[in-house]
C-alpha positions in Angstrom: 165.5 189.4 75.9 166.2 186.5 73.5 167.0 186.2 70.4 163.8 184.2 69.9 161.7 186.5 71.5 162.8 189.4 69.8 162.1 187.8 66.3 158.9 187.1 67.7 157.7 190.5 68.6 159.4 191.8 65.4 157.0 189.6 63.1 153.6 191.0 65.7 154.5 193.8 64.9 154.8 193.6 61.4 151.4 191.6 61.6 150.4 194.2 63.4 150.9 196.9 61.1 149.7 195.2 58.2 146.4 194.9 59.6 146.1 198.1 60.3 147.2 199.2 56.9 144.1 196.9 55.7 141.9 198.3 57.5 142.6 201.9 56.8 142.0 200.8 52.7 138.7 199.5 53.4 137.5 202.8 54.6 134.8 203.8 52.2 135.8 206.6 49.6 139.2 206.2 49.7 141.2 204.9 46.0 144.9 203.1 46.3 147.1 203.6 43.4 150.7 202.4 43.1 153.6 204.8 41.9 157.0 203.8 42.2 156.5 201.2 44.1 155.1 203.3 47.3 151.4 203.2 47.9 149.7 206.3 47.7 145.8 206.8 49.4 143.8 209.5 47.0 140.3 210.8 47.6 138.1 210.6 44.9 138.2 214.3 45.0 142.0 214.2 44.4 142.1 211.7 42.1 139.6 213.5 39.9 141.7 216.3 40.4 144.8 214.9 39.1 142.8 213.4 36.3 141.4 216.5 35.0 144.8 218.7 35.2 146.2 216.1 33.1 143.4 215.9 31.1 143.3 219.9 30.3 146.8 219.7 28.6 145.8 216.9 26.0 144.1 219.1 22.9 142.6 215.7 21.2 139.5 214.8 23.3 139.4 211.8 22.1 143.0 210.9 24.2 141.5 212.4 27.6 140.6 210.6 30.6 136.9 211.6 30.9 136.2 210.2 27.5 137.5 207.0 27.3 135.6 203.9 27.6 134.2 203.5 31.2 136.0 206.5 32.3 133.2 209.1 32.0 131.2 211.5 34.5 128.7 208.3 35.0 131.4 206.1 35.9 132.5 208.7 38.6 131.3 210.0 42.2 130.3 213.5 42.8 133.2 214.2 44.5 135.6 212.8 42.0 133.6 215.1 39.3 133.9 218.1 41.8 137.9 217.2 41.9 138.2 216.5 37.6 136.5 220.0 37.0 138.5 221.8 39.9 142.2 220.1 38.5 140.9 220.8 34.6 139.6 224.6 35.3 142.8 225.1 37.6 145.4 223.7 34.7 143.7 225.1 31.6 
Protein backbone atom coordinates (compact mmCIF):
# COMPACT_ATOMS: atom_id res chain seq x y z
CA UNK A 1 0.00 0.00 0.00
CA UNK A 2 1.22 3.56 -0.52
CA UNK A 3 2.05 5.99 1.47
CA UNK A 4 -0.68 8.06 -0.12
CA UNK A 5 -3.19 5.60 0.30
CA UNK A 6 -2.62 4.88 3.67
CA UNK A 7 -3.01 8.65 4.72
CA UNK A 8 -6.05 8.50 2.87
CA UNK A 9 -7.79 5.68 4.66
CA UNK A 10 -6.32 7.08 7.94
CA UNK A 11 -8.25 10.53 7.51
CA UNK A 12 -11.90 8.12 6.42
CA UNK A 13 -11.49 6.76 9.16
CA UNK A 14 -11.10 9.59 11.34
CA UNK A 15 -14.12 11.13 9.32
CA UNK A 16 -15.55 8.22 9.91
CA UNK A 17 -15.54 8.15 13.46
CA UNK A 18 -16.33 11.55 13.99
CA UNK A 19 -19.52 11.12 12.43
CA UNK A 20 -20.46 8.61 14.37
CA UNK A 21 -19.51 10.32 17.53
CA UNK A 22 -22.11 13.10 16.25
CA UNK A 23 -24.56 11.03 15.84
CA UNK A 24 -24.44 9.19 19.07
CA UNK A 25 -24.83 13.08 20.88
CA UNK A 26 -27.83 13.76 19.04
CA UNK A 27 -29.66 10.95 20.51
CA UNK A 28 -32.39 12.42 22.57
CA UNK A 29 -31.93 12.48 26.49
CA UNK A 30 -28.43 12.19 26.51
CA UNK A 31 -26.19 15.63 28.21
CA UNK A 32 -22.29 16.08 27.15
CA UNK A 33 -20.14 17.67 29.67
CA UNK A 34 -16.39 18.17 29.39
CA UNK A 35 -13.96 17.17 32.31
CA UNK A 36 -10.44 17.17 31.86
CA UNK A 37 -10.46 17.44 28.60
CA UNK A 38 -12.30 13.93 27.88
CA UNK A 39 -15.90 14.00 26.90
CA UNK A 40 -18.17 12.35 29.22
CA UNK A 41 -22.09 11.23 27.99
CA UNK A 42 -24.46 11.50 31.30
CA UNK A 43 -28.12 10.70 31.42
CA UNK A 44 -30.26 13.13 32.82
CA UNK A 45 -30.76 10.63 35.51
CA UNK A 46 -27.06 10.73 36.23
CA UNK A 47 -26.41 14.04 35.93
CA UNK A 48 -29.18 14.82 38.42
CA UNK A 49 -27.60 12.45 40.41
CA UNK A 50 -24.29 13.89 40.57
CA UNK A 51 -25.96 17.25 41.14
CA UNK A 52 -27.84 16.41 44.05
CA UNK A 53 -24.91 14.41 46.08
CA UNK A 54 -23.09 17.48 45.59
CA UNK A 55 -25.73 19.50 46.42
CA UNK A 56 -26.47 17.52 49.94
CA UNK A 57 -22.99 18.49 51.31
CA UNK A 58 -23.46 22.39 50.89
CA UNK A 59 -25.49 23.47 54.29
CA UNK A 60 -26.31 27.22 52.70
CA UNK A 61 -29.29 26.56 50.33
CA UNK A 62 -28.86 29.40 48.81
CA UNK A 63 -25.19 27.97 47.16
CA UNK A 64 -26.97 24.64 45.88
CA UNK A 65 -27.55 23.61 42.54
CA UNK A 66 -31.42 23.25 42.61
CA UNK A 67 -31.72 26.79 43.73
CA UNK A 68 -29.88 28.81 41.57
CA UNK A 69 -31.29 30.85 38.84
CA UNK A 70 -32.62 28.55 36.07
CA UNK A 71 -31.40 25.54 37.72
CA UNK A 72 -34.61 24.44 39.53
CA UNK A 73 -37.06 21.27 39.46
CA UNK A 74 -38.94 23.30 36.40
CA UNK A 75 -35.91 23.74 34.53
CA UNK A 76 -35.33 19.79 34.84
CA UNK A 77 -36.74 16.41 33.26
CA UNK A 78 -38.41 13.86 35.36
CA UNK A 79 -35.68 11.73 35.15
CA UNK A 80 -33.01 14.29 36.04
CA UNK A 81 -35.38 15.07 39.32
CA UNK A 82 -35.63 11.21 39.95
CA UNK A 83 -31.60 11.21 39.70
CA UNK A 84 -31.10 14.83 42.02
CA UNK A 85 -33.36 13.24 44.76
CA UNK A 86 -31.77 9.66 44.49
CA UNK A 87 -27.76 11.31 44.59
CA UNK A 88 -29.09 13.98 47.48
CA UNK A 89 -31.09 11.16 49.70
CA UNK A 90 -28.02 8.68 48.94
CA UNK A 91 -25.21 11.49 50.19
CA UNK A 92 -27.07 13.16 53.06
Amino acid sequence: MSPVTSVSNCFAAVAASFSFLAMILALPGLQMHTVDALSVVKSPFESGYSHGCNDAGITDFSDRYINQPGKGSSFHTEEFMRGYDTGYNACS
